[in-house]
N, C-alpha and C positions, 0 to 999 in steps of 0.2 A: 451548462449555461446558467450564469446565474440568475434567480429572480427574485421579486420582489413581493412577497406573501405576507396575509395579512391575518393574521392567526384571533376572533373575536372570541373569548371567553380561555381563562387560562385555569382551566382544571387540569383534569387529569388527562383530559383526550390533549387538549387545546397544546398541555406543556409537553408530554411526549411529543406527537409530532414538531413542534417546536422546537427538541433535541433531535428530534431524528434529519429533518429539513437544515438546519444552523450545520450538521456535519456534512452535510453533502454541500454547503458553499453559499447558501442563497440567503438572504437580507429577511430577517424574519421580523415582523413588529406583531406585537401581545397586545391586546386590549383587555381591560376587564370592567365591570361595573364598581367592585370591589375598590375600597379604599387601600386595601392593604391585606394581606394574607394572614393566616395563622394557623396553629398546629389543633385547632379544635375542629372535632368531627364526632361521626358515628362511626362504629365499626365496620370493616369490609372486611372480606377471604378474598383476597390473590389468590389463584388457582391456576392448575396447567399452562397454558401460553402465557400469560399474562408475567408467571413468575420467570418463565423462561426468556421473554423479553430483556423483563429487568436485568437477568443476567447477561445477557445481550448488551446491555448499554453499561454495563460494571457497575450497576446499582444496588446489588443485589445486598455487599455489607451492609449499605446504609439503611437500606429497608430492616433488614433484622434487626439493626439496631433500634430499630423504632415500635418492632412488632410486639406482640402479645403471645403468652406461650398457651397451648393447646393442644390438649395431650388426650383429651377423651369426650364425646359426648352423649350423655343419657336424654333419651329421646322417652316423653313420660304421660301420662293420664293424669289429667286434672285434682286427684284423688295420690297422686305420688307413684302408682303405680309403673314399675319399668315395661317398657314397650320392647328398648332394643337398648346397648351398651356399645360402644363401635369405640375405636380404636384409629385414631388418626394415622397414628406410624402404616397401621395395617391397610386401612382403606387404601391408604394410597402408597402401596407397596409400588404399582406398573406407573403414576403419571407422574409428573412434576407436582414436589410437596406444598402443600398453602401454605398461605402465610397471614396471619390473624393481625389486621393491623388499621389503623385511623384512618377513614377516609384524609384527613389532617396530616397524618405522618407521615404517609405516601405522598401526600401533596407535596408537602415540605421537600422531603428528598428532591423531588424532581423540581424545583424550584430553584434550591442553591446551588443545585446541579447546574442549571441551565440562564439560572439569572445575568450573568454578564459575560453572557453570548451572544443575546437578541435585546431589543428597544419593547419594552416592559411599561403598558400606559398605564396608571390604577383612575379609577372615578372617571372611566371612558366605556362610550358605547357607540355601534352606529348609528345615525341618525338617516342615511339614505345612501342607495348603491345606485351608480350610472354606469352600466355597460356599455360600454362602446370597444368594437370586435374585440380584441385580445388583452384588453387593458378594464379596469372599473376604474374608476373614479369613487374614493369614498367620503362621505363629510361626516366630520366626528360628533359626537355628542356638546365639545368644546366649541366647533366651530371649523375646528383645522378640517384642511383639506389634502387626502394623499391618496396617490395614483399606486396601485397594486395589479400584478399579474394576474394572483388568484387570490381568493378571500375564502377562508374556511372558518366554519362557523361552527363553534365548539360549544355553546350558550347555553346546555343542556337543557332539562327537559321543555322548560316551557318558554323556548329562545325565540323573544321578539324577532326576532330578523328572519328564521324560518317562516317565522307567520307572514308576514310581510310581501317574502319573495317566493315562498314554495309553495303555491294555494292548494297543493292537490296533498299537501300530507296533513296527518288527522291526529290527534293526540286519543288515544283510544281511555276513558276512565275504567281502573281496574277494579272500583270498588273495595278500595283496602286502604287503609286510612296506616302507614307508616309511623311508629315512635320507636325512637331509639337515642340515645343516652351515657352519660358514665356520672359515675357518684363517688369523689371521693372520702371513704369512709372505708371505717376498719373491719370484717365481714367474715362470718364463721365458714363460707363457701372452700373449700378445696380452688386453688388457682390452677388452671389448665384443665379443670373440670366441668365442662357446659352441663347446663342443660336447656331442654326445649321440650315446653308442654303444648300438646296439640289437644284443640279442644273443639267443639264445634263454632263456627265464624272469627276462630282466633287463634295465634299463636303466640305463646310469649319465650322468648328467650333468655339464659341469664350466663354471661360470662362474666368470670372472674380472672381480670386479670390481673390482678397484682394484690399484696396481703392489705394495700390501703385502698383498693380502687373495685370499681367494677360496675361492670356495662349492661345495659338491659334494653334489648329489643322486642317491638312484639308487632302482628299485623293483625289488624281489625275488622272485616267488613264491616262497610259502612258507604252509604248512598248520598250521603249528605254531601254540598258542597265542600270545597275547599276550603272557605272564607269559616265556614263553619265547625269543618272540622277542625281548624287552628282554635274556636273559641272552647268548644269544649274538650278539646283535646285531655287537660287534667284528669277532669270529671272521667270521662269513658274510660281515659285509663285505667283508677282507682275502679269503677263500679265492674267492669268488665271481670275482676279478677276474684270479685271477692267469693270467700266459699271455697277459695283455696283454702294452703295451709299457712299459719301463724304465719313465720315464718318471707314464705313470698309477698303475703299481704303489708307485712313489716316494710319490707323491701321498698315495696314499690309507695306506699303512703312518704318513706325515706326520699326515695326518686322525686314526688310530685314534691315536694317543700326544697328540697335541696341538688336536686340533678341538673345539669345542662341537657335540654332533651331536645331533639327536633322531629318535628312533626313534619309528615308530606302525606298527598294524596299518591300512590301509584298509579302510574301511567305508561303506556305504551307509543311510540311515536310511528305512525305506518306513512313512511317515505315509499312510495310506488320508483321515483327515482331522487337519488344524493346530491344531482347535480343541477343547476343552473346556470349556463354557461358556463365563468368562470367563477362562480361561486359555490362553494363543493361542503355538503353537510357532514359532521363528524361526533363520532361518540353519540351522549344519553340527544342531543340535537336529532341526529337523527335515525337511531334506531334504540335508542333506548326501551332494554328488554325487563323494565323493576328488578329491583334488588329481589325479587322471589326469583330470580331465573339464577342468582348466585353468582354473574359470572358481569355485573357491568361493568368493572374497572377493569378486567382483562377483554373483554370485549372492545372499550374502548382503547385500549392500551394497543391492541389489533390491529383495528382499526386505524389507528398513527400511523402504524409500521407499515402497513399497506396500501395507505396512499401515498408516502414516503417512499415505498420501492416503486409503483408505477410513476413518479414523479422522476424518480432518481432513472428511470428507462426511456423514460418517454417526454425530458424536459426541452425540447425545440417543439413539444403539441403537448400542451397541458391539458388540452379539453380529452385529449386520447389519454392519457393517464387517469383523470378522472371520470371517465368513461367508464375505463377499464374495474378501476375500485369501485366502481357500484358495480357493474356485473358479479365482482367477488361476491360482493357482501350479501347482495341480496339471500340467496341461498341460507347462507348465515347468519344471516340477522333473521328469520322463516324459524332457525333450527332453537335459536335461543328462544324468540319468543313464545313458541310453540312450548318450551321446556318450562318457561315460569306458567304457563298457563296452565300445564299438567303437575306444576308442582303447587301450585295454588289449590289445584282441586284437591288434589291429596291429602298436605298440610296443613291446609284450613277449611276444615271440609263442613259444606251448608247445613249439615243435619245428623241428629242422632245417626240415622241408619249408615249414612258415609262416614260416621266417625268409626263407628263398631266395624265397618270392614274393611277401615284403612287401620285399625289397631290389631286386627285379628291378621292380617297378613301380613303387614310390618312385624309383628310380634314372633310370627311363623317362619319367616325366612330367613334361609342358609347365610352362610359368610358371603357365600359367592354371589346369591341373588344381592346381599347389601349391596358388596361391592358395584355391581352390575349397578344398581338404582341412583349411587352416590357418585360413581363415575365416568359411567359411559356415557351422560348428556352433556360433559364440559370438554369432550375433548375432540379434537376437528383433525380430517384426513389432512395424512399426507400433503395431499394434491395442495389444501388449502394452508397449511404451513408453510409450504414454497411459495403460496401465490401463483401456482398453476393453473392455468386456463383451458 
């Protein structure tokens, strides 16, 4: 049965679903705030489900066409000292391989993928939802007025319209102020060579991808507001670092004059439930686990496909479908965010003494324990692969 869905914010949750809904038959309209798209971002890992998806929707060339190659990374002590050496091919010998690539690039893919399938608004938002039983009524940012089945709200983290209509969910602050970046310039780095210095209340990271380019992430704690941490953002970044070596300080003094960087506060969004009659929460909207859990664009990329198959089971009761997709998730969205939480304490650990015995047994462990620590948090049963109940 076909319907009429109203897809609010066109990233990465918003456009998947919106490929996965448009083949099953149904009238898909995109809204976004955004004037217009572009291939600029920070960097993500695609991981487990997420790349398996892609391949699922025969996306998968065009993502590598667009990815970053990554072949090793050394994991380091502030002073250069090696902690661990790990081996991408190896770590992930049993899951489905990452894939290093632009929040941007992936966007892109799934965009021209699905651009003239579905009604695409740009410089549009909602301005108010009217439920009335199985139908909303929406009025647009513009003025227009358009009647939808369901209305799924993709708006990420900090999406007006969940505030609006979900009063019971919470944007939890993680205390970690995100910068991340790419700098084209020419770089003595090895390309597909990371690395990642954990230090006490920071991490910085440095991918090299390409012999002209290269990318630098790093997480900060920090308590300040938002507003605030955009203002000093430069500043902590440089001060944060120094006392490193030549070298990184180079880098990054590089970064703050000439990098495109973006700053965010981490955040965690705790949905008790996804759903609103027929207005259904998706992606960093509403469970966004921060980029320290490693896994939100496969999370959200899930997330599509799974309310996309209870939709596609259960399209004569929409409300049981999205019923059904918050029962999955919950679980799920518990196991990631739980896993950026323990990967926060770990990798950016609050003090001397959590540094020393997060180095001392990072430093001390087998292949097998790596393996174990880098892959057994990203990967979901069975049960939950099929969307079993």
């Amino acid at each position: 049965m076909k319907k009429n869905i109203l897809i609010s914010g066109g990233g990465i949750a918003g456009l998947t679903a919106a490929k996965f809904l448009s083949k099953q038959g149904h009238n898909i309209t995109v809204i976004d705030k955004a004037s217009s798209f572009s291939k600029v971002g920070f960097l993500i890992s695609l991981k487990s489900f997420g790349v398996k998806i892609m391949d699922e929707l025969g996306l998968s060339a065009k993502i590598l066409q667009e990815s970053s190659p990554s072949e090793f990374v050394s994991f380091l002590e502030a002073n250069d000292e090696v902690i661990q050496h790990i081996s991408y091919e190896k770590m992930n010998e049993n899951i489905e391989r990452s894939v290093l690539i632009s929040r941007g690039g992936l966007h892109h893919v799934l965009y021209e993928d699905i651009k003239d399938h579905v009604t695409l608004l740009f410089n549009t938002t909602i301005s108010h939802l009217d439920q009335k039983e199985n139908k909303t009524n929406i009025t647009l940012s513009d003025g227009k007025m358009i009647e939808a089945d369901l209305v799924i709200i993709s708006e990420g983290l900090r999406s007006p319209t969940r505030e609006k209509y979900f009063k019971d969910c919470k944007v939890e602050d993680f205390n970690t102020l995100y910068m991340g970046g790419r700098l084209k310039q020419a770089h003595s780095y090895n390309v597909g060579a990371f690395k990642i210095y954990i230090d006490v209340n920071k991490m910085l990271s440095i991918y090299p991808i390409a012999q002209n380019e290269i990318a630098v992430q790093c997480y900060i704690y920090d308590t300040g507001t938002l507003s605030a941490s955009y203002e000093n953002a430069s500043d902590l970044f440089q001060n944060s670092f120094r006392g490193y070596s030549g070298e990184v300080q180079d880098l990054i003094s590089k970064f703050a004059k000439n990098g495109i960087m973006f700053v965010d506060k981490m955040g965690m969004v705790n949905a008790p439930d996804l759903v609103n009659g027929n207005v259904v929460l998706l992606g960093d909207a509403g469970y966004c686990p921060t980029a320290l859990s490693g896994m939100g664009a496969s999370l959200s990329i899930y997330g599509a496909k799974a309310l996309a198959y209870f939709i596609s089971i259960n399209a004569v009761d929409l409300a049981l479908a999205c019923n059904r997709y918050n029962a999955l998730m919950q679980p799920i969205i518990k196991k990631f965010q739980t896993n950026a939480k323990n990967n926060a304490s770990s990798f950016i650990p609050k003090n001397k003494e959590q540094l020393h015995h997060f180095v001392s047994s990072f430093r001390n462990a087998s292949d097998a324990d790596i393996k174990k620590i880098m892959t057994e948090p990203i990967v979901l049963t069975e049960e939950q692969i099929n969307f079993i109940q």
